[in-house]
N, C-alpha and C positions, 0 to 999 in steps of 0.2 A: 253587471254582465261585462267581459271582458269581450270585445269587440273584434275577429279576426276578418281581416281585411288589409289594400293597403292604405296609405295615409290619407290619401284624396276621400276614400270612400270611406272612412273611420270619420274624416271633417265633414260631408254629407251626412252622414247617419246621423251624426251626432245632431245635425243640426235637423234635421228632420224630426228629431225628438222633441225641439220647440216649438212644434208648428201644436198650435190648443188643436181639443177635438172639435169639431165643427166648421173648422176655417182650413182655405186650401191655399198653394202656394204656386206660383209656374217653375217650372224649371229653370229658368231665367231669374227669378226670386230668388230663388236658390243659391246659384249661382253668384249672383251679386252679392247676397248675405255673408257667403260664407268668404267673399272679397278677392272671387274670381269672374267677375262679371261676361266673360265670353266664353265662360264653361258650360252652356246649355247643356249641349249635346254629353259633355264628360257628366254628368250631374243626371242624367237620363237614365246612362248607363251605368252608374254607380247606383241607383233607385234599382235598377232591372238584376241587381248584382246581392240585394237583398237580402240575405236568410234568414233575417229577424221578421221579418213581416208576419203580421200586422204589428209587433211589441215595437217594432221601429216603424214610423206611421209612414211609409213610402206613399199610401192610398193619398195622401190628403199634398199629393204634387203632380197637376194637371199642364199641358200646355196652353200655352199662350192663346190660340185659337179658341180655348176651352175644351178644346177634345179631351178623352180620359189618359190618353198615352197607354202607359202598360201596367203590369199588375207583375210582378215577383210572384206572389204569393199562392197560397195553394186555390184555383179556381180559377186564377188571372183575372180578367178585367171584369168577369162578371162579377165577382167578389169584392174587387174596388168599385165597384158602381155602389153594391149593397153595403159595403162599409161606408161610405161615403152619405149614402141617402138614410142610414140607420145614425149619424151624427147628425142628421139634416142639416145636409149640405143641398142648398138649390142647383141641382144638375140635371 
């Protein structure tokens, strides 16, 4: 799949693809991972910027606090809760 976006959120996504099903990440993980560690917030918004969801696992990057943050995806956050608790994820 050929990825349209710009390069920040092409480096998020991608890396988003390596998070396993069943394991979640903060946005701040993220972040650091991908070797911009005070990109939270740019890392939130490239998640919320999404069109691949759920084939690109945006659900499985929560905040820090463990709130759900957002949902891209078609349903938004209710959808990430259920994709999330149908991996059994403890949230």
């Amino acid at each position: 799949m050929k990825l349209k976006g710009t390069k920040f959120q092409k480096k998020v996504w991608n890396y988003l693809k390596t998070i396993p099903k069943g394991k979640v990440k903060t946005y701040k993980e993220v972040a650091k991972a991908i070797g911009m560690p005070k990109a939270a917030r740019a890392v939130a918004n490239a998640c919320g910027k999404n069109p691949y969801a759920p084939k690109i696992p945006c659900h499985r990057v929560i905040r820090s606090d463990g709130g759900l943050g957002g949902y891209s995806g078609r349903g938004g956050i209710k959808t990430k809760l259920r994709l999330l608790r149908s991996e059994k994820v403890d949230i």
